[in-house]
C-alpha positions in Angstrom: 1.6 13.6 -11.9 0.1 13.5 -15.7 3.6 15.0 -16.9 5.0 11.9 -16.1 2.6 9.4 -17.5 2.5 9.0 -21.4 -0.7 10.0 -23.2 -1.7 6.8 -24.1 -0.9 5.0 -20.8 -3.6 7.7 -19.2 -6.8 5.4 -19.8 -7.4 3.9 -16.1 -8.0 5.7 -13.0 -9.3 3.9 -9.8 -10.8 5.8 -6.4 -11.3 4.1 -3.9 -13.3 5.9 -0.8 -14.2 4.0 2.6 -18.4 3.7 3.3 -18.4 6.1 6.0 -16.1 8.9 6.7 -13.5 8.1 9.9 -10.5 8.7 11.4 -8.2 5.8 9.8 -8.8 3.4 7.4 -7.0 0.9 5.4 -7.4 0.0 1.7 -5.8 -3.0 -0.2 -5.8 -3.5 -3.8 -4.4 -6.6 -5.7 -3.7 -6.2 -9.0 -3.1 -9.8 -11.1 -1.5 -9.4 -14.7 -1.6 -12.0 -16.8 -3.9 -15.4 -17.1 -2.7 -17.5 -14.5 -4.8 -17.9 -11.9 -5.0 -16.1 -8.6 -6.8 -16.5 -5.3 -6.8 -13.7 -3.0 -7.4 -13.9 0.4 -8.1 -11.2 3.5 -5.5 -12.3 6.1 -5.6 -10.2 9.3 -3.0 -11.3 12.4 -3.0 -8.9 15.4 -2.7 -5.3 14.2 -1.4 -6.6 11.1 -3.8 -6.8 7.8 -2.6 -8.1 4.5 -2.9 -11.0 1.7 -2.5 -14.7 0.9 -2.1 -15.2 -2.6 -2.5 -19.0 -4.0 -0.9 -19.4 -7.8 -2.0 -22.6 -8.7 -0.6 -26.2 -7.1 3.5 -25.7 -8.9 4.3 -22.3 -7.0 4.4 -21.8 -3.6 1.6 -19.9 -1.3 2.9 -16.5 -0.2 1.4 -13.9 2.5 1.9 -10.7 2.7 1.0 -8.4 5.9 1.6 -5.1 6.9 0.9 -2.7 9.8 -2.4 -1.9 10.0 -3.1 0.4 13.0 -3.2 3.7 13.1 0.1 5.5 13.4 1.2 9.1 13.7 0.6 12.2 11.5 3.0 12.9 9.3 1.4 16.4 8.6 2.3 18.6 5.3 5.9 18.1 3.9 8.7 20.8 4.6 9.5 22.5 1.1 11.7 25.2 0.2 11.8 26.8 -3.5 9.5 23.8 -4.6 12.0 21.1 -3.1 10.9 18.9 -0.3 13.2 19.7 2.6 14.5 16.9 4.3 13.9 16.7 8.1 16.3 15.6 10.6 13.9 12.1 12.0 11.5 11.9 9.1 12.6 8.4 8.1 12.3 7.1 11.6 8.4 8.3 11.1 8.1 4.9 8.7 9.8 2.8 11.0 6.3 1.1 11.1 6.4 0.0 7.1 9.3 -2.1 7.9 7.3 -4.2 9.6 6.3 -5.7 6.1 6.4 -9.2 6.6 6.6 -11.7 3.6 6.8 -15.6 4.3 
């Protein structure tokens, strides 16, 4: 991954672990640029977990939730001379991550 990051761009590094060790987790990180100000809020809906972000009173609210139950094992990628392989049904296995909603 370094290769493809420049030098000086290779200052920040964030790991995030969950408090115990478990079967499935789920991590969400918001990242705000800038000095406008932010609110960020936990939303969770059903088996759906994601984020209500409030910019200040001129823009508008905006949630975002995504799946947030466990889902199937994808297991190790197919490779062949150092290319991934493609596998006939792989892209049906993130069927699930089009359940993005944003309103």
């Amino acid at each position: 991954m370094t290769k493809y990051v420049r030098g000086s761009e290779r200052r920040w590094q964030v790991r995030v672990l969950p408090a115990q060790a478990q079967e499935w987790d789920t991590f969400l990180h918001v990242l705000i640029i800038g000095e406008a100000p932010v609110e960020a809020s936990l939303v969770r809906e059903g088996d759906r977990e994601g984020v209500r972000l409030r910019r200040g009173e001129d823009l508008p609210e905006k949630t975002i939730l995504f799946p947030s139950a466990p889902g199937e094992r994808l297991g190790a990628p197919k490779t062949a001379g150092g290319k991934l392989v493609y596998t006939k049904g792989l892209l049906k296995r993130f069927a699930p991550l089009a359940r993005v909603e944003i309103r």
